[in-house]
N, C-alpha and C positions, 0 to 999 in steps of 0.2 A: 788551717785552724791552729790556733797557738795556744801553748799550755796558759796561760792567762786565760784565754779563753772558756779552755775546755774546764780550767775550776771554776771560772765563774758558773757557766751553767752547769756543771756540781754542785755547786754551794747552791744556787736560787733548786736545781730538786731534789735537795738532801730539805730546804725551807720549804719546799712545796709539799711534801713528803709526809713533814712533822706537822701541818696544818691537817693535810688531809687524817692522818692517826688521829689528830685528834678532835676533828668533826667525827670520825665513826666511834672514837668511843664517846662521845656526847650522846651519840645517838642510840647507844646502847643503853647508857645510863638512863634514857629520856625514857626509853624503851620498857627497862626493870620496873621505873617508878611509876610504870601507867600502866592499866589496865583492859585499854580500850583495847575491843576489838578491828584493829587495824586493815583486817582482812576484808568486810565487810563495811569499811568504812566508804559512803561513798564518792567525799571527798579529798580530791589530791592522791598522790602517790601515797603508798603503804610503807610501816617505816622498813617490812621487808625489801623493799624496792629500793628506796633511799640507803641502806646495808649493803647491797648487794651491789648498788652504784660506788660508794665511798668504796669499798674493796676492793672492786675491778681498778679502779683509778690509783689508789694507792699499790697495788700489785704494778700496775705500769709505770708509774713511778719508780720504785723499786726497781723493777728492770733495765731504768732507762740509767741511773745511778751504777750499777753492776756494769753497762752499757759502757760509760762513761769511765770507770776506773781502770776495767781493759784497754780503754781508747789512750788512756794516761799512760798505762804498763805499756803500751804498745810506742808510743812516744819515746818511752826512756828507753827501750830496745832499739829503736831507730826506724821499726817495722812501720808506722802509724801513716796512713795514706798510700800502702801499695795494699793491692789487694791479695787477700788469704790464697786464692785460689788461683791467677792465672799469673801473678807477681807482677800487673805491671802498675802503674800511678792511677789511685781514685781520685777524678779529676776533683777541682776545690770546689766546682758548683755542689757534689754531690754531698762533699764533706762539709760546705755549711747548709746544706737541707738536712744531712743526719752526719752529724760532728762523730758519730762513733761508728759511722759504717766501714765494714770488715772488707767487704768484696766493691768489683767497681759495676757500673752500672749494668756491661756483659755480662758479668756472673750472677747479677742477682737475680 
């Protein structure tokens, strides 16, 4: 994986990131300005549900970004594709299924 690479898919989930923020606070606002009882509604998902979805998803986003900027620092240190814990080379199939993985396939 090459640093081109690994900002590209930085940049597309720092973009994925700032869509999801702001579907949840749409949904919040939607949320303030109505008064339905959600809970008891009983069509479709509740906007608790839909909240609770957008959050888990933007938290994994977030992670995956955090993920990715180690994966960069670890680039510029020269570490980036040995693994954390047995030091030898994460092979490249592994590192383009998870471009930020730490350990190699043994360790994980």
């Amino acid at each position: 994986m090459t640093r081109d690479e690994l900002l590209r898919l930085h940049d597309q989930a720092k973009t994925e990131a700032a869509t999801l923020n702001a579907d949840l606070h749409a949904v919040f606002e939607a949320s303030q300005q109505s008064n339905a009882d959600d809970e008891h509604d009983p069509e479709g998902a509740t906007i608790g549900y839909e909240r609770a979805q957008l959050t888990a998803l933007l938290d994994a986003k977030r992670r995956l970004i955090s993920e990715l900027d180690e994966a960069l620092q670890r680039l510029d240190a020269g570490t980036y594709g040995v693994c954390e814990r047995c030091g030898n080379a994460i092979p490249g199939e592994r590192l383009e299924a998870r471009p930020a993985a730490r350990t190699c396939v043994g360790c994980a």
